[in-house]
C-alpha positions as YAML, in Angstrom:
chain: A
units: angstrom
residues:
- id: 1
  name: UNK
  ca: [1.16, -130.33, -132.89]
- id: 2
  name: UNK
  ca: [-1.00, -129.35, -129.81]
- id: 3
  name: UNK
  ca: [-0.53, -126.49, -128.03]
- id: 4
  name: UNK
  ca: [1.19, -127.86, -125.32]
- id: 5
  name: UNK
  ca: [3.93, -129.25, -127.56]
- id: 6
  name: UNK
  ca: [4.46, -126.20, -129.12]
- id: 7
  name: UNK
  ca: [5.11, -124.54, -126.24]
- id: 8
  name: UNK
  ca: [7.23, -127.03, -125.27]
- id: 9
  name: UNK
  ca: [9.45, -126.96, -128.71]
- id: 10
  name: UNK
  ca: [9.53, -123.21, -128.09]
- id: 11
  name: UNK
  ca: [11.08, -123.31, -124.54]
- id: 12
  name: UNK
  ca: [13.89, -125.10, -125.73]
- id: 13
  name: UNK
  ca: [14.74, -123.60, -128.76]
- id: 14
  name: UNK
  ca: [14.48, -120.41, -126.70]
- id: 15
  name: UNK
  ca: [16.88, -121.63, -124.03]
- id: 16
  name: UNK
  ca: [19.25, -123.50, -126.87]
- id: 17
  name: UNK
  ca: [19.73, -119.95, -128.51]
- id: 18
  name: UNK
  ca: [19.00, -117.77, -124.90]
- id: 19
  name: UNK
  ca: [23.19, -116.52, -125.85]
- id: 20
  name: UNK
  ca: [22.25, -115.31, -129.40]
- id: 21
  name: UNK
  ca: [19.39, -113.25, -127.85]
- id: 22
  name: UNK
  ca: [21.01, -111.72, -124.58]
- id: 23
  name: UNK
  ca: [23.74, -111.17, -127.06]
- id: 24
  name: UNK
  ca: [21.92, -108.91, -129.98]
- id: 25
  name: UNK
  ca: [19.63, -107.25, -127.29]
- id: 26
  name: UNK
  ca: [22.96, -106.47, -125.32]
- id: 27
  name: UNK
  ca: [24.14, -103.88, -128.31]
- id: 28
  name: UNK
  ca: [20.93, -102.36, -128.42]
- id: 29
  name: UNK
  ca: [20.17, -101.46, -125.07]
- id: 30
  name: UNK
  ca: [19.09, -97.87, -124.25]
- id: 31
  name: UNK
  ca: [18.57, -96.12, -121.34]
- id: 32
  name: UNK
  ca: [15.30, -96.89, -120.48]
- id: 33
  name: UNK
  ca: [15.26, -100.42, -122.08]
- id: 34
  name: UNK
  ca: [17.17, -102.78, -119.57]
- id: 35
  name: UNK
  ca: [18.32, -106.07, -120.89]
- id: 36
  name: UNK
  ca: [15.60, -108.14, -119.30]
- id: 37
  name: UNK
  ca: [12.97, -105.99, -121.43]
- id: 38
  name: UNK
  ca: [14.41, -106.07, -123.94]
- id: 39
  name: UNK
  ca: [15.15, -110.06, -123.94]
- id: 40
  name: UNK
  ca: [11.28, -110.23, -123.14]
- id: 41
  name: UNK
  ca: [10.20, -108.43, -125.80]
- id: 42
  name: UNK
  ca: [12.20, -110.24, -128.40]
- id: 43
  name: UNK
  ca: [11.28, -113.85, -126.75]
- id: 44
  name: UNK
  ca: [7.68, -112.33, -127.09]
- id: 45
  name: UNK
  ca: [7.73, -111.45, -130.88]
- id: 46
  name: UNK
  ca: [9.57, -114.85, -131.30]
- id: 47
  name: UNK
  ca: [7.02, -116.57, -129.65]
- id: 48
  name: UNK
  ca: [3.79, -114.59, -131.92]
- id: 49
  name: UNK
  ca: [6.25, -115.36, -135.07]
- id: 50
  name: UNK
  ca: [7.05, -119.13, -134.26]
- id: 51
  name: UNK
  ca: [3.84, -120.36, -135.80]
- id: 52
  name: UNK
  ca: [4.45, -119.13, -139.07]
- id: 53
  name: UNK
  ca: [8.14, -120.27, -138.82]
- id: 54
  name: UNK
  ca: [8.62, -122.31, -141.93]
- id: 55
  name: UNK
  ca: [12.00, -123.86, -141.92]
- id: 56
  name: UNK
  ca: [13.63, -122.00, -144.84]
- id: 57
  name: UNK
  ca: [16.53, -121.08, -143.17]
- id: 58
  name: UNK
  ca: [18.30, -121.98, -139.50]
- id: 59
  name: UNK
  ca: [16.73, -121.68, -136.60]
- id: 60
  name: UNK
  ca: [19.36, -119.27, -135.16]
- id: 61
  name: UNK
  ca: [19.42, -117.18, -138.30]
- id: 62
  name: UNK
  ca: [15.62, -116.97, -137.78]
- id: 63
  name: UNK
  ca: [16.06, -116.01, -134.36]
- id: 64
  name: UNK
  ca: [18.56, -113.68, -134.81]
- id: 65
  name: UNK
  ca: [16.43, -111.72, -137.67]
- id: 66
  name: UNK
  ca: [13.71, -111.45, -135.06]
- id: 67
  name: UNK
  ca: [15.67, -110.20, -132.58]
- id: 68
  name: UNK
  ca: [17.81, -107.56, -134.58]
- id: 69
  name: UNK
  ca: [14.17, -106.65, -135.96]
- id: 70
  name: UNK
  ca: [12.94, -106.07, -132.10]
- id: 71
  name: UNK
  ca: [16.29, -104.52, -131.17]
- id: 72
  name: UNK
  ca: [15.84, -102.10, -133.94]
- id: 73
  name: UNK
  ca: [12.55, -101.10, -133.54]
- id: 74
  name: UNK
  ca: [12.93, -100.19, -130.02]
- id: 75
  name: UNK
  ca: [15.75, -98.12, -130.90]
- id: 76
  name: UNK
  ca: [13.69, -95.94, -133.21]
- id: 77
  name: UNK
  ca: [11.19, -95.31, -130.19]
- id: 78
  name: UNK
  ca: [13.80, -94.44, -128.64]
- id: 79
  name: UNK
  ca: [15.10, -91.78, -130.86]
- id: 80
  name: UNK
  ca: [11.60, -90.43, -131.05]
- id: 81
  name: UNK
  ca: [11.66, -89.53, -127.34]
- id: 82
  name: UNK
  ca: [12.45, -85.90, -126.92]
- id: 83
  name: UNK
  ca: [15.77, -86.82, -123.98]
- id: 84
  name: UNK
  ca: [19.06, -88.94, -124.58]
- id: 85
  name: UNK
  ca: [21.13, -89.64, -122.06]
- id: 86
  name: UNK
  ca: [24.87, -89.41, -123.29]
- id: 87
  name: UNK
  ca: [26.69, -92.52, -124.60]
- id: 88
  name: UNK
  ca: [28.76, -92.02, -121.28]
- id: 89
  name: UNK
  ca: [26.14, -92.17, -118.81]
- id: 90
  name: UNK
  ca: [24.66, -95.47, -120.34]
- id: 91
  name: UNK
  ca: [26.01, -98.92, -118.05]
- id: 92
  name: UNK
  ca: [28.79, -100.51, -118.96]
- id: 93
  name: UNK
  ca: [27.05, -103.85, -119.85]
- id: 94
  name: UNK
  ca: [30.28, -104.30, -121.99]
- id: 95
  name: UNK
  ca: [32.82, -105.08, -119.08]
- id: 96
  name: UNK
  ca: [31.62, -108.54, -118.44]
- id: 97
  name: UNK
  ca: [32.32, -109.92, -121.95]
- id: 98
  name: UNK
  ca: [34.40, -113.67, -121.82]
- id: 99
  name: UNK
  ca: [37.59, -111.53, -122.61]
- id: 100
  name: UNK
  ca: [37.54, -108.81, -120.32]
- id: 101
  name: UNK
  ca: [40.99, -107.03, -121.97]
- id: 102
  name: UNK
  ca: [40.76, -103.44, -122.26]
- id: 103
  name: UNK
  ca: [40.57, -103.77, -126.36]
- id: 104
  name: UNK
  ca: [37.84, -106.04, -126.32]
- id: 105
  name: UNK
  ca: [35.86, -103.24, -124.17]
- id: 106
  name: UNK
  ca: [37.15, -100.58, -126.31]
- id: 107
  name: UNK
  ca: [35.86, -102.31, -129.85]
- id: 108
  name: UNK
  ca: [32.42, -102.88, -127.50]
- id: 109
  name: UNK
  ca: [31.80, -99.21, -126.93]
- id: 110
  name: UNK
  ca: [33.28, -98.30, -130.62]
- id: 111
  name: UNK
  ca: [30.56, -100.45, -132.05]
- id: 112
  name: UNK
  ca: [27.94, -99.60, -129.60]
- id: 113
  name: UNK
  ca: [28.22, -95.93, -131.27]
- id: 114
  name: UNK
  ca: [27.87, -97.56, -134.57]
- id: 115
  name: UNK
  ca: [24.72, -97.18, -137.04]
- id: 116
  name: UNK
  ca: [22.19, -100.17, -136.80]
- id: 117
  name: UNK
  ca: [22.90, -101.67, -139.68]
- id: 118
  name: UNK
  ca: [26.80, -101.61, -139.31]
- id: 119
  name: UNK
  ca: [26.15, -102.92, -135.61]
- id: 120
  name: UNK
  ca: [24.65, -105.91, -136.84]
- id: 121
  name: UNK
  ca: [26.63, -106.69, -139.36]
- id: 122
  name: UNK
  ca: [29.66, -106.77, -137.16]
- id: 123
  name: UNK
  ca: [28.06, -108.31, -134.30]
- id: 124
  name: UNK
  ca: [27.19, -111.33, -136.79]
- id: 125
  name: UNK
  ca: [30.56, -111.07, -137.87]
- id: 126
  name: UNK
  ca: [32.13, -111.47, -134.55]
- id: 127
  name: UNK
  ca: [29.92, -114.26, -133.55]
- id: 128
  name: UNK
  ca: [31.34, -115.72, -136.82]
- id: 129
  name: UNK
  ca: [28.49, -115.82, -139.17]
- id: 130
  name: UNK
  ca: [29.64, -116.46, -142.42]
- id: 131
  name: UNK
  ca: [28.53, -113.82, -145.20]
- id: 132
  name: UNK
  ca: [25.76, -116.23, -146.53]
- id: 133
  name: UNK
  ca: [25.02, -116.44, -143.31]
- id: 134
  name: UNK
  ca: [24.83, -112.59, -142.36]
- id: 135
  name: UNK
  ca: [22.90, -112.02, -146.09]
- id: 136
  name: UNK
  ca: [20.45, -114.34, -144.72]
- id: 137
  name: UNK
  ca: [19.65, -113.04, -141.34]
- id: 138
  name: UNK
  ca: [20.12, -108.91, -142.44]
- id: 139
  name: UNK
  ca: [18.15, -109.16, -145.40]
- id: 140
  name: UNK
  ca: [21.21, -107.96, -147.64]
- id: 141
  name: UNK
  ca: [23.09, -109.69, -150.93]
- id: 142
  name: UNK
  ca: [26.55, -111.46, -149.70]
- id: 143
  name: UNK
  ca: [28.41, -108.59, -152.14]
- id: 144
  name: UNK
  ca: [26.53, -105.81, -150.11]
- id: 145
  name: UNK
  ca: [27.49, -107.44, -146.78]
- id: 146
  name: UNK
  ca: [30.73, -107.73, -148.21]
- id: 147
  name: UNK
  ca: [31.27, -104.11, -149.18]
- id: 148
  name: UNK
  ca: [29.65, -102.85, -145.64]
- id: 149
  name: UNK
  ca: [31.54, -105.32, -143.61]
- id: 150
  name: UNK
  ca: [34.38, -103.74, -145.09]
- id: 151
  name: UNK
  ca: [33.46, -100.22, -144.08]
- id: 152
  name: UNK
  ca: [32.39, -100.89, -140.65]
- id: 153
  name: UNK
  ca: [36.12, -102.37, -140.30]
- id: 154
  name: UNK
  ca: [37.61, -98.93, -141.39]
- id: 155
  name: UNK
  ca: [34.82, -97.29, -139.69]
- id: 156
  name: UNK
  ca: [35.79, -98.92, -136.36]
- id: 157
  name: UNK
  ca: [39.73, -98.55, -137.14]
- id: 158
  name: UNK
  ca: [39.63, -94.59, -137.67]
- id: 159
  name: UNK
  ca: [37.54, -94.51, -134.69]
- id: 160
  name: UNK
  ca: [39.47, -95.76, -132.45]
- id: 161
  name: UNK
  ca: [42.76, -93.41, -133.96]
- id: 162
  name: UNK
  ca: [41.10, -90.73, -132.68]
...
């Protein structure tokens, strides 16, 4: 394949799976990271990974790896700067979800203040990955997504009794 078709291939799987990325890089945005940088720099190590990509697993589940791998990683720069800015002060990007109920925000800003590795879980789990399917993309066995599933759930419910 030339390079031309490559590029080609890549533009639409990017814009076939352009939901699954705005969607991880939405619970991982900081303060200084907007969305659109964020986005970029995900479609950007997608696009230096898609060479190697070897069809071993879905597209999506590749693509969603990828991204929770950028998303990550520009969290812990994050941490390593010497200012936060308090969970309060950060945009709501949650109030323009498809189901804009007041719960639906509320579980949004519950998870935001999760760990990574709970926040992707349950964002998979929302967007109704299977557990196979969450193993895959995480990097975890199906028992261990299982068991941490499970505690994000309780996590999230004494949370919000508070």
């Amino acid at each position: 394949m030339n390079n031309i078709d490559l590029e080609k291939v890549f533009i639409e799987i990017i814009q076939q799976n352009e939901r699954i990325i705005y969607k991880v890089c939405s619970f991982y945005i900081s303060d200084d990271a907007t969305l659109g940088d964020l986005y970029q720099d995900v479609v950007s190590n997608l696009w230096v990974a898609y060479p190697k990509f070897r069809s071993e697993c879905a597209i999506s589940t590749w693509i969603y790896r990828i991204a929770l791998n950028t998303c990550i990683s520009s969290v812990r720069k994050e941490l390593k700067k010497p200012q936060r800015v308090p969970l309060s002060q950060l945009p709501d990007i949650f109030e323009q979800t498809e189901d804009s109920s007041p719960d639906v925000s509320e579980l949004y800003r519950l998870i935001y203040q999760l760990k990574d590795m709970e926040r992707a879980i349950i964002l998979l789990y929302l967007e109704e990955k299977s557990y196979q399917q969450i193993a895959d993309i995480v990097g975890l066995t199906v028992c261990n997504v299982a068991i941490k599933l499970k505690r994000t759930k309780e996590k999230l419910l004494s949370m919000s009794n508070k």
